[in-house]
Backbone as JSON, one array per atom type, in Angstrom:
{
  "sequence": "XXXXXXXXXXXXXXXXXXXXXXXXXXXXXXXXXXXXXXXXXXXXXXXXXXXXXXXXXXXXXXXXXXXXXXXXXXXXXXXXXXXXXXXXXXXXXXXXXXXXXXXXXXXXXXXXXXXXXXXXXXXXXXXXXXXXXXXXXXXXXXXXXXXXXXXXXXXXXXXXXXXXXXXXXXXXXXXXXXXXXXXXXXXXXXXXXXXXXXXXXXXXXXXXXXXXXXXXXXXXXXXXXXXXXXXXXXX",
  "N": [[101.96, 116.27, 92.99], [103.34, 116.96, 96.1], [105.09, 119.13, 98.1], [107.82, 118.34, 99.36], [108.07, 116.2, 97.79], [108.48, 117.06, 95.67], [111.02, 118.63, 95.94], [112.28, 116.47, 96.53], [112.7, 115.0, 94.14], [114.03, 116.97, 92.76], [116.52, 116.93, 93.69], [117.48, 114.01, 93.43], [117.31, 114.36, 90.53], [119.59, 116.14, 90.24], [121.36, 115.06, 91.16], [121.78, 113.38, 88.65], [123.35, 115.08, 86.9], [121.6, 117.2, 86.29], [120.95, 120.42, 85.6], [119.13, 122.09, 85.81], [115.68, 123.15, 85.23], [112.94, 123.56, 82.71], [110.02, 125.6, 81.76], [109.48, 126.27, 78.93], [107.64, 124.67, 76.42], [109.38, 123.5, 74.16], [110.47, 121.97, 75.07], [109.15, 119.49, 76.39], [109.02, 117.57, 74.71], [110.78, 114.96, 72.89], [112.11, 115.94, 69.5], [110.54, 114.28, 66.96], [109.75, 112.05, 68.81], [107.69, 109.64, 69.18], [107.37, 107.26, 70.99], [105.47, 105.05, 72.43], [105.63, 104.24, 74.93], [105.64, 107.06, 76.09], [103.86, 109.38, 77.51], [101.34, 111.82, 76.23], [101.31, 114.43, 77.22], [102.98, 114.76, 79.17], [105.47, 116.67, 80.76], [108.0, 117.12, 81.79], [109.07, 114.5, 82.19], [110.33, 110.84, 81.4], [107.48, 108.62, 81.3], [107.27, 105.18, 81.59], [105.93, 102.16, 80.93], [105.9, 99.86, 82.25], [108.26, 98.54, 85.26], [110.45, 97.23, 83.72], [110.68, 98.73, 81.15], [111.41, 100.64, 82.2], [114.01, 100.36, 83.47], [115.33, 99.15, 81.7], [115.8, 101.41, 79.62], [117.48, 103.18, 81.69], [119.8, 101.65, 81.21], [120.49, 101.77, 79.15], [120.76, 104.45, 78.82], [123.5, 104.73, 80.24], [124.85, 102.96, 78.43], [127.69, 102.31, 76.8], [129.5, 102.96, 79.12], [132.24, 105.39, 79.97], [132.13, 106.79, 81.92], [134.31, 107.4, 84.23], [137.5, 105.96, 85.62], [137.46, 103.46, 84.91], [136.76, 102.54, 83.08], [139.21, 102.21, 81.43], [141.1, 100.54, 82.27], [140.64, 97.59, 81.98], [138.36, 96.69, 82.1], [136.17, 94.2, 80.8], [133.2, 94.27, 80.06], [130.1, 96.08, 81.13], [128.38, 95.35, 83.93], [125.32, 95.2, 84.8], [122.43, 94.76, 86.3], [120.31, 92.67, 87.35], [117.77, 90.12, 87.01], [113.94, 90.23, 88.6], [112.38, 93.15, 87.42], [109.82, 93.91, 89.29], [110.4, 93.4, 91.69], [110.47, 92.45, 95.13], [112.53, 92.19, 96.95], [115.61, 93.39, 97.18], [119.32, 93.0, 96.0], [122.02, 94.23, 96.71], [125.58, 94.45, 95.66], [129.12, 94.91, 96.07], [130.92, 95.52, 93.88], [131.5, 94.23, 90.58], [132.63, 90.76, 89.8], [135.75, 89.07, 88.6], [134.38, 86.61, 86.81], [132.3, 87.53, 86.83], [132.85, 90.12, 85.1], [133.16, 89.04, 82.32], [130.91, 87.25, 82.03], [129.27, 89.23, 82.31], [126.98, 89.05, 84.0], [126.01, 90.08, 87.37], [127.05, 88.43, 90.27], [127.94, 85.61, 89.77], [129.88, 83.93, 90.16], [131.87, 81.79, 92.79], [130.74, 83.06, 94.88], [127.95, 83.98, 93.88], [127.06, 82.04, 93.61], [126.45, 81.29, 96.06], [125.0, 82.9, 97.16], [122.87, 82.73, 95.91], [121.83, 80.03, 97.02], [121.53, 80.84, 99.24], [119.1, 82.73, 98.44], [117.52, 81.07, 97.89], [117.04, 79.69, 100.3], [114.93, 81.22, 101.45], [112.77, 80.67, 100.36], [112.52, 82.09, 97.67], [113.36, 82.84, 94.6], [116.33, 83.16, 92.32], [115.29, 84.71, 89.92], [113.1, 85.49, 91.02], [113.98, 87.71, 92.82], [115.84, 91.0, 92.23], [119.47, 91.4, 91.8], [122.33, 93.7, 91.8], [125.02, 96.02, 91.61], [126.95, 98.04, 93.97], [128.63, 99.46, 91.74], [129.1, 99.55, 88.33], [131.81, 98.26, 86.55], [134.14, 96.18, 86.84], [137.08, 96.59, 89.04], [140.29, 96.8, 88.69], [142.06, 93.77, 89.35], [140.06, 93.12, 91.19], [139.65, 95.03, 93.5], [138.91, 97.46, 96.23], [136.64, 99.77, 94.68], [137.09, 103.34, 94.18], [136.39, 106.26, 95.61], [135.88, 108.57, 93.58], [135.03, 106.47, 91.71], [133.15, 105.9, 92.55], [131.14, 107.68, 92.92], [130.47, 108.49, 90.39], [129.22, 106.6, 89.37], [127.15, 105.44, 91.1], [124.63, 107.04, 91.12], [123.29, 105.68, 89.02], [122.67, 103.59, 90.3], [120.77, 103.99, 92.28], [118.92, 104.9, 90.32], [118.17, 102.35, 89.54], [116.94, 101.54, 91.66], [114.88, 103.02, 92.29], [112.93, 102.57, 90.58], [112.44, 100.03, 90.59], [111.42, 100.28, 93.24], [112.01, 98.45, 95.7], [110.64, 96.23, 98.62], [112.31, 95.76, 100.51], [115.89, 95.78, 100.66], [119.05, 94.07, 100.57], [121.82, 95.1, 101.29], [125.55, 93.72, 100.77], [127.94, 93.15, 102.17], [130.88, 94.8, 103.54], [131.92, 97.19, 101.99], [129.53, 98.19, 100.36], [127.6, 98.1, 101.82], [128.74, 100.52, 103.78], [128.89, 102.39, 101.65], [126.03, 102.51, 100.65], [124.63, 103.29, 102.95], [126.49, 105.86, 103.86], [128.1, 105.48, 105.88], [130.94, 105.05, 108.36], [131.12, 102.63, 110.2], [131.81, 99.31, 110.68], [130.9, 96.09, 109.52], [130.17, 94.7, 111.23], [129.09, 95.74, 113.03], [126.88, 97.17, 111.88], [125.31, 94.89, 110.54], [122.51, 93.16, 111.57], [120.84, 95.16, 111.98], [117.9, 97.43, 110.78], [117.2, 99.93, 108.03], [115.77, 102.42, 106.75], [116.07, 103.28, 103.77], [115.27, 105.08, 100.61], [112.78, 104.65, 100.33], [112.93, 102.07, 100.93], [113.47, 99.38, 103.19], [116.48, 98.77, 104.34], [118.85, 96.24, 104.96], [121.95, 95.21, 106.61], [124.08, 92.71, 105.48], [126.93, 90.2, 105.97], [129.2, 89.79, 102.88], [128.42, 87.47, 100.65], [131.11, 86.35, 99.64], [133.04, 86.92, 101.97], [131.68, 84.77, 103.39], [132.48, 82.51, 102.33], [135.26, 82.04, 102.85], [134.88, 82.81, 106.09], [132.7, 79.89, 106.74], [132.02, 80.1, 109.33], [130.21, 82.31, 110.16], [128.19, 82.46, 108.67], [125.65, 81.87, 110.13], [124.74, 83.97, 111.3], [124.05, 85.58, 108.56], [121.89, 83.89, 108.06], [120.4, 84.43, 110.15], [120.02, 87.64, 109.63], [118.66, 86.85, 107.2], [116.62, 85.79, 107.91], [115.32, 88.2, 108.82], [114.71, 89.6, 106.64], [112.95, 87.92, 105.33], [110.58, 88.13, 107.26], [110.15, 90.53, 106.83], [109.34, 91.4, 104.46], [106.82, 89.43, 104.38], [105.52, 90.25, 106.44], [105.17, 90.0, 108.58]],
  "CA": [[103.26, 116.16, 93.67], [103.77, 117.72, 97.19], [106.35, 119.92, 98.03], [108.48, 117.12, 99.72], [108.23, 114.84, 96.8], [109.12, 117.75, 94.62], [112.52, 118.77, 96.21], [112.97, 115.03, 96.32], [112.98, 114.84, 92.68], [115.3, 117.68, 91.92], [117.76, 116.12, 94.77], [117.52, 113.29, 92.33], [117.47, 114.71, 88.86], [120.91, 116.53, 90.43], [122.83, 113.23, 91.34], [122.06, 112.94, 87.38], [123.79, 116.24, 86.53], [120.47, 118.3, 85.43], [121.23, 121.76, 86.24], [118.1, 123.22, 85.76], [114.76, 122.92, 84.5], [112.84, 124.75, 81.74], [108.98, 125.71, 81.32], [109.3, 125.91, 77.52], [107.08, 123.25, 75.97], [109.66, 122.8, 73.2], [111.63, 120.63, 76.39], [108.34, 118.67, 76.85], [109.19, 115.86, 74.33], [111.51, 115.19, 72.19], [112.04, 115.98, 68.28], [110.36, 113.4, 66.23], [109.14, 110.5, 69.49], [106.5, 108.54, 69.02], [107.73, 106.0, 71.53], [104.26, 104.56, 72.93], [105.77, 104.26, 76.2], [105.37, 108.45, 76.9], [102.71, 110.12, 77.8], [101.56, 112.69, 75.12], [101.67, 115.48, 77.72], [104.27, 114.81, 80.34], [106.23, 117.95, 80.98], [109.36, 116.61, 81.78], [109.26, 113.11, 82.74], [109.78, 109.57, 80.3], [106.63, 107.47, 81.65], [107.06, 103.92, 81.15], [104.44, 101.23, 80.74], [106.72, 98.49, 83.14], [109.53, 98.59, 85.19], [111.37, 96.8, 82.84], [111.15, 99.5, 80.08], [112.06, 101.82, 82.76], [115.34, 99.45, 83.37], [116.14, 99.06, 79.81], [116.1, 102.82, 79.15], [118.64, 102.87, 82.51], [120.48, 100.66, 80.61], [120.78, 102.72, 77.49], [121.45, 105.63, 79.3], [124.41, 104.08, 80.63], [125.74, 103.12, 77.1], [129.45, 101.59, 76.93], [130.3, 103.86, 79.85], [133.32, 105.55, 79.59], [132.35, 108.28, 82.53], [134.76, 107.18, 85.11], [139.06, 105.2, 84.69], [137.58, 101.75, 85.26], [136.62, 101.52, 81.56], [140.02, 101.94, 80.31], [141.74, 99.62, 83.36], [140.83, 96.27, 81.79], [137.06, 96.15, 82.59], [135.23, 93.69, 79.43], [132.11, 94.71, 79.91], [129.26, 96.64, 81.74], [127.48, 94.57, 84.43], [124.48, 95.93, 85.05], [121.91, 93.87, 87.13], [119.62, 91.19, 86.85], [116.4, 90.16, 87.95], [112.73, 90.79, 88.36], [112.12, 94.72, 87.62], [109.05, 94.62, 90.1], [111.0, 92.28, 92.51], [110.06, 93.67, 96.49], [113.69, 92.07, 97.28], [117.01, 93.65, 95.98], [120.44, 92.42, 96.49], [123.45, 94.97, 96.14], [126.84, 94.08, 96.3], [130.32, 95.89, 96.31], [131.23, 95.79, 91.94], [131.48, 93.02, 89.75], [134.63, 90.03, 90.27], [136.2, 88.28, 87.45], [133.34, 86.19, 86.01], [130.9, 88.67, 86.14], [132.87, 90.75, 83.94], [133.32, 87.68, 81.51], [129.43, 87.18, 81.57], [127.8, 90.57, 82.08], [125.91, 89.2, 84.97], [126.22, 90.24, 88.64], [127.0, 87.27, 91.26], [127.69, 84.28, 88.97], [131.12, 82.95, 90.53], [131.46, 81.05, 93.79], [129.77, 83.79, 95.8], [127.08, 84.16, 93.32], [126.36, 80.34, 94.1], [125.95, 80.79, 97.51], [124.03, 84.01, 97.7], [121.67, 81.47, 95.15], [121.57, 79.04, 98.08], [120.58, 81.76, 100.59], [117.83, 83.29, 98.47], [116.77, 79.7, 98.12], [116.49, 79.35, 101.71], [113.82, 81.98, 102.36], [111.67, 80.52, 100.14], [112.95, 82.48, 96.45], [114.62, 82.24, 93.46], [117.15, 84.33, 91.42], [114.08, 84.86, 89.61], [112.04, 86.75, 92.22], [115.03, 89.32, 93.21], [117.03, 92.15, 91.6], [120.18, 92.02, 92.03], [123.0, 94.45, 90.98], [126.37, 96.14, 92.74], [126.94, 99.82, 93.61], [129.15, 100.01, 90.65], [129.16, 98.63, 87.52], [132.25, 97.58, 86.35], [135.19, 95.23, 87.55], [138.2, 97.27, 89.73], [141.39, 96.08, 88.58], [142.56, 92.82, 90.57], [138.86, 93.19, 92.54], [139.55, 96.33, 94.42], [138.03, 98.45, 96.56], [136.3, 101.05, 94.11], [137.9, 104.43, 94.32], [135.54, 107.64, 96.1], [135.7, 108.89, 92.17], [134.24, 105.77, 90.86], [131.59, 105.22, 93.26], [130.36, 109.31, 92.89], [130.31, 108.47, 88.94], [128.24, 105.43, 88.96], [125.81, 105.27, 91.99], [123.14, 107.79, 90.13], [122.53, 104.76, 88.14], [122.04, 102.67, 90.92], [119.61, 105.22, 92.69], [117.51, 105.08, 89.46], [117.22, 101.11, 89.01], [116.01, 101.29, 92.79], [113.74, 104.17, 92.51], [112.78, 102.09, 89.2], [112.02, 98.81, 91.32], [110.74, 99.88, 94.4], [111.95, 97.06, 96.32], [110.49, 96.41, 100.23], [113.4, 95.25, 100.98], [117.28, 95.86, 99.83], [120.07, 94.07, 101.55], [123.53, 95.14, 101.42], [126.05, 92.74, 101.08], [129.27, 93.29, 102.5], [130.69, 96.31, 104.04], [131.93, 98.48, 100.81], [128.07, 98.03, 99.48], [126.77, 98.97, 103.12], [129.3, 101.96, 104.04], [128.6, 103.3, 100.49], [124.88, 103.32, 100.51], [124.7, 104.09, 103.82], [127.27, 106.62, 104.38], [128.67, 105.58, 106.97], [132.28, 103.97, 108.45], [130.73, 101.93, 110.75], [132.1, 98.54, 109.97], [129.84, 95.84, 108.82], [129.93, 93.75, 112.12], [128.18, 96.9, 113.61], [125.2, 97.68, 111.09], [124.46, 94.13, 110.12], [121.6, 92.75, 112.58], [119.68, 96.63, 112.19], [117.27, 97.77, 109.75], [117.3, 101.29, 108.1], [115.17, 103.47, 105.74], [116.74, 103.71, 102.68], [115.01, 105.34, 99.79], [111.46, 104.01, 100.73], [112.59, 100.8, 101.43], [113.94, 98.7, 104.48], [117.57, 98.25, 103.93], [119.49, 95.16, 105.74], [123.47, 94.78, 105.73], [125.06, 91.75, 105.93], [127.96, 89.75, 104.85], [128.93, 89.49, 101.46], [128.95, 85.51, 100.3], [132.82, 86.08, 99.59], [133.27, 86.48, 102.86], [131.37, 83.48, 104.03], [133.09, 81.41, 101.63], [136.07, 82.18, 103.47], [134.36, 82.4, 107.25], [131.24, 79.77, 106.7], [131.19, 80.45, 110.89], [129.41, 83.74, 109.87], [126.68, 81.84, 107.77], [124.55, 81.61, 111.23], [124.44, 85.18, 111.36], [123.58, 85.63, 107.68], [120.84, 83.15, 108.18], [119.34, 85.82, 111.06], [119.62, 88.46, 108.88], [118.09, 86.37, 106.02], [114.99, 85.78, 108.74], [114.75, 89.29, 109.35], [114.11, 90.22, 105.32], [111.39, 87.19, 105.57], [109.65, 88.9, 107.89], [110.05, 92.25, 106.88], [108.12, 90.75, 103.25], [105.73, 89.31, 104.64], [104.8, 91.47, 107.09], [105.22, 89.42, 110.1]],
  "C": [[103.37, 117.26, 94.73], [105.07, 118.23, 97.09], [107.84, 119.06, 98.5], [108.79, 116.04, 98.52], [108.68, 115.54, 95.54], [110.92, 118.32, 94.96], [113.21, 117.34, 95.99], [113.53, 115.15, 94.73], [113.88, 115.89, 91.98], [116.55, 117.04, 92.68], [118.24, 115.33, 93.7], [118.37, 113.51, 91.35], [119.39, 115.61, 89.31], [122.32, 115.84, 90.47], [123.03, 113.5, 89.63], [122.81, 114.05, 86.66], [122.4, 116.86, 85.96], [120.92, 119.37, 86.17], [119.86, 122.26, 86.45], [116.87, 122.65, 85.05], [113.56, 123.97, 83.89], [111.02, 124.83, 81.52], [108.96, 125.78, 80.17], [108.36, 124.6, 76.71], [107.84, 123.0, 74.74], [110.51, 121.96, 73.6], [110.31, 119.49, 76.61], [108.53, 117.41, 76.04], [110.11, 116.19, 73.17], [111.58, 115.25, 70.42], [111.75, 113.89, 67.98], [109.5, 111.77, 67.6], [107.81, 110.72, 69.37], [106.19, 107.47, 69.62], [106.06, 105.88, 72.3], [104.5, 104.79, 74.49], [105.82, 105.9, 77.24], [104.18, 108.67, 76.44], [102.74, 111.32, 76.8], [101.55, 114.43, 76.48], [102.58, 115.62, 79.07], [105.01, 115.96, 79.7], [107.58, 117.6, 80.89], [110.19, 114.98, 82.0], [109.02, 112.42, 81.65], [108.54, 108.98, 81.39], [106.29, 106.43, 81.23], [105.98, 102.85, 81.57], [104.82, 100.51, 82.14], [107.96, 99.31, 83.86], [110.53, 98.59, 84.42], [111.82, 97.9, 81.82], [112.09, 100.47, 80.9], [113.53, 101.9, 82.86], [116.32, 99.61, 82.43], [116.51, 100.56, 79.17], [117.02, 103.43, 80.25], [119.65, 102.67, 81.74], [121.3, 101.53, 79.38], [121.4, 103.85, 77.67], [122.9, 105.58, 79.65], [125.66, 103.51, 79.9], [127.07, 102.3, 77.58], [129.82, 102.74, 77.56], [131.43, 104.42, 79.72], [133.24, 107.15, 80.77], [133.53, 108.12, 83.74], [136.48, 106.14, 84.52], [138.59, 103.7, 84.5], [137.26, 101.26, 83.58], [138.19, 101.42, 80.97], [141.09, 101.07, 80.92], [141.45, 98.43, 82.96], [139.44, 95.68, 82.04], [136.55, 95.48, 80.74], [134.17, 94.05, 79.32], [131.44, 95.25, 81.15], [128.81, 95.6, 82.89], [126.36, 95.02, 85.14], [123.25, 95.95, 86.32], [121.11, 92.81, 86.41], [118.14, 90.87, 87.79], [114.89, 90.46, 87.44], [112.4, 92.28, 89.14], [111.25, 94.97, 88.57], [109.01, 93.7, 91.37], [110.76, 93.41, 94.26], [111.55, 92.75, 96.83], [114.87, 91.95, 96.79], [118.2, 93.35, 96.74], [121.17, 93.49, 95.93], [124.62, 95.01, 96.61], [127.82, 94.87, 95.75], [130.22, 96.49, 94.06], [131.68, 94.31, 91.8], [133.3, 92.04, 89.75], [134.78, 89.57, 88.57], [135.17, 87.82, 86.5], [132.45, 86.23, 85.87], [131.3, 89.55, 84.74], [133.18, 89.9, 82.87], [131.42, 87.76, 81.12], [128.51, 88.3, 81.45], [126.88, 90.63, 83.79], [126.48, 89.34, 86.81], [126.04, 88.64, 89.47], [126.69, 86.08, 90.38], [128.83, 83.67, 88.96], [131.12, 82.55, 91.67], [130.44, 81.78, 95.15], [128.92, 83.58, 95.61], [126.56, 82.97, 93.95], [125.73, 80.05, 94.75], [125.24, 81.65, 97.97], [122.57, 83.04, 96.63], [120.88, 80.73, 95.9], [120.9, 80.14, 99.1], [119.57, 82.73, 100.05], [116.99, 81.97, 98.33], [116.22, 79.72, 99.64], [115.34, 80.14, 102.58], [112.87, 82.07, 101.33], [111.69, 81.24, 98.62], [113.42, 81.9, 95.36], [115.07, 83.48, 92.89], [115.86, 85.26, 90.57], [112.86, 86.04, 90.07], [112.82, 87.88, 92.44], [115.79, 89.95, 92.07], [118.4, 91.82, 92.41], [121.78, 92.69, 91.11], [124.21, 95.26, 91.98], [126.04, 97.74, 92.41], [127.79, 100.85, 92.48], [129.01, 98.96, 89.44], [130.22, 97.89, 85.85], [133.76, 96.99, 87.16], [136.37, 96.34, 87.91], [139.39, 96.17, 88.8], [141.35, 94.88, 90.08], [141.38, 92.72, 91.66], [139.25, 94.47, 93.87], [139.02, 96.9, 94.72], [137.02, 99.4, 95.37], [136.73, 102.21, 94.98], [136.53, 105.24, 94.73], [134.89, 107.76, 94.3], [134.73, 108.15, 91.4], [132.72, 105.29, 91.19], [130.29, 106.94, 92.97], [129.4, 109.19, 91.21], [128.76, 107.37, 88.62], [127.57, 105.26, 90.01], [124.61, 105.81, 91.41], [122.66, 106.63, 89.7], [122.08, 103.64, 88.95], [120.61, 103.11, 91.73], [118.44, 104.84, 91.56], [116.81, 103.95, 89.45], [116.62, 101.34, 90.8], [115.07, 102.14, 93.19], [112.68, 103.57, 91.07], [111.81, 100.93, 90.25], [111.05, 99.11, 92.37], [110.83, 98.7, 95.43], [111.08, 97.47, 97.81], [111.58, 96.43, 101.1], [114.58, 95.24, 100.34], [118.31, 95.48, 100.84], [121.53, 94.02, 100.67], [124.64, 94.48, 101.71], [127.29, 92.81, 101.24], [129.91, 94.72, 102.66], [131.13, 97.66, 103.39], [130.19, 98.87, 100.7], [127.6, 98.78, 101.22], [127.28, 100.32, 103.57], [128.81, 102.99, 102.63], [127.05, 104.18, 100.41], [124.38, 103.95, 101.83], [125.38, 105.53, 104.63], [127.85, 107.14, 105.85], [130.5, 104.88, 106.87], [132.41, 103.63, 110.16], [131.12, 100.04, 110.21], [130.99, 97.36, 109.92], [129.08, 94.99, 110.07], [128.71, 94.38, 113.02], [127.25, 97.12, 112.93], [124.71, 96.3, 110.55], [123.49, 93.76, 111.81], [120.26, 94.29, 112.69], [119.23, 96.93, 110.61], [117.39, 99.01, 109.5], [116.68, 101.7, 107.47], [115.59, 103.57, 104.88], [115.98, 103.68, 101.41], [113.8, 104.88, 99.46], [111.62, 102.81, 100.66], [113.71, 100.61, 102.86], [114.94, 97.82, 103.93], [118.06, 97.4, 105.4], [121.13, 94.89, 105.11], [123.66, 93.38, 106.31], [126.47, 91.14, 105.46], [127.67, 89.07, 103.98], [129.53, 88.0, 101.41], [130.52, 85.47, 100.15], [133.33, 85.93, 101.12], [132.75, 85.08, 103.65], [132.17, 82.63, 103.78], [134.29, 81.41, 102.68], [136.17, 81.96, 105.19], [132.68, 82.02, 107.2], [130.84, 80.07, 108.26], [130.13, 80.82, 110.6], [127.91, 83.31, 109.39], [125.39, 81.99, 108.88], [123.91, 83.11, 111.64], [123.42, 85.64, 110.09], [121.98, 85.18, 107.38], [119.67, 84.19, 108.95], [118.9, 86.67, 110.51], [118.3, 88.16, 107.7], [116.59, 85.97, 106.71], [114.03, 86.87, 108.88], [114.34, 89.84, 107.98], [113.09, 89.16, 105.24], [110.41, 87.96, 106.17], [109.28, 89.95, 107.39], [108.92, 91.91, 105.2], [107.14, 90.25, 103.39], [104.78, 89.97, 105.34], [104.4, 90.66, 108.43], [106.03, 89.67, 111.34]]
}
């Protein structure tokens, strides 16, 4: 690990609250594991076999949340993401609507449908992509997410996409793009451009709710949805 890839990783491990880290080898593993999936001399790091385990121990970490108000506002459950863990194209959208938090799963009410239809159209399936929102659970009434709630729960989005590795991550609607981008640039302005984000090649566009509402827009979407073709294949 270079020196670059080592600041990276405390940057990181900081989002997650670690304060500090300890040469002691009685921090190198923990009382009593045996889990197959670590390495018998990793220092500080879990090393998983798969994505997936990597995911699932995300997942766990994550627990019946309770770090942020949205658990005690009326949210049913967690929604976490979905997908294939070593998927090169990720979808992330604002936080979970109504009948995500009902099912658990990200994009599975009339949006969901139609972001279905437009990974269909470049040749996919739900199947092939990740996707998952920059928070993970339901706002009252579908609301914005609050500064507070997005500070609380992004770390965990950071990890599944440092987890995945996608090539490609597009941003779907302009909470999900101002957030990970940090900008307030509105969405009409950063969709059509590509950006760097976190070793991959992020793309915003609009989020299927809005289409539903202006299918105009769809012709745009479609462009965008040309320009993550390309950018996967490598054409």
């Amino acid at each position: 690990m270079d020196r670059d890839q080592l600041k990276e990783h405390l940057r990181f491990a900081a989002e997650l609250g670690v304060s500090g880290v300890s040469r002691d080898s009685a921090w190198r593993q923990r009382a009593g594991d045996g889990s197959p999936n670590r390495t018998e001399d990793a220092p500080s790091l879990t090393v998983f076999r798969s994505a997936a385990d990597a995911l699932s121990q995300i997942r766990t970490d994550l627990g019946d949340c309770t770090r942020c108000k949205l658990h005690a506002l009326g949210r049913k459950q967690i929604v976490f993401g979905v997908g294939n863990a070593d998927a090169d194209l990720m979808f992330v959208g604002e936080a979970p609507g109504g009948e995500e938090d009902i099912q658990g799963i990200p994009f599975v009410g009339r949006a969901g449908q139609l972001l279905t239809k437009i990974i269909e159209a470049i040749g996919l399936t739900r199947d092939d992509v990740y996707i998952a929102n920059v928070i993970k659970c339901r706002p009252p009434q579908n609301r914005n997410p609050d500064p507070d709630e997005v500070e609380t729960c992004e770390p965990f989005l950071f990890r599944q996409i440092d987890v995945i590795k996608p090539k490609v991550i597009v941003a779907l609607g302009t909470f999900a793009a101002r957030g990970l981008l940090r900008t307030i640039d509105p969405i009409s302005r950063l969709r059509g451009r590509v950006f760097e984000y976190r070793g991959a090649r992020l793309i915003p566009t609009f989020h299927p709710a809005y289409l539903l509402r202006n299918p105009s827009s769809k012709r745009e979407v479609w462009e965008d949805m040309k320009l993550v073709r390309q950018l996967l294949t490598g054409n």
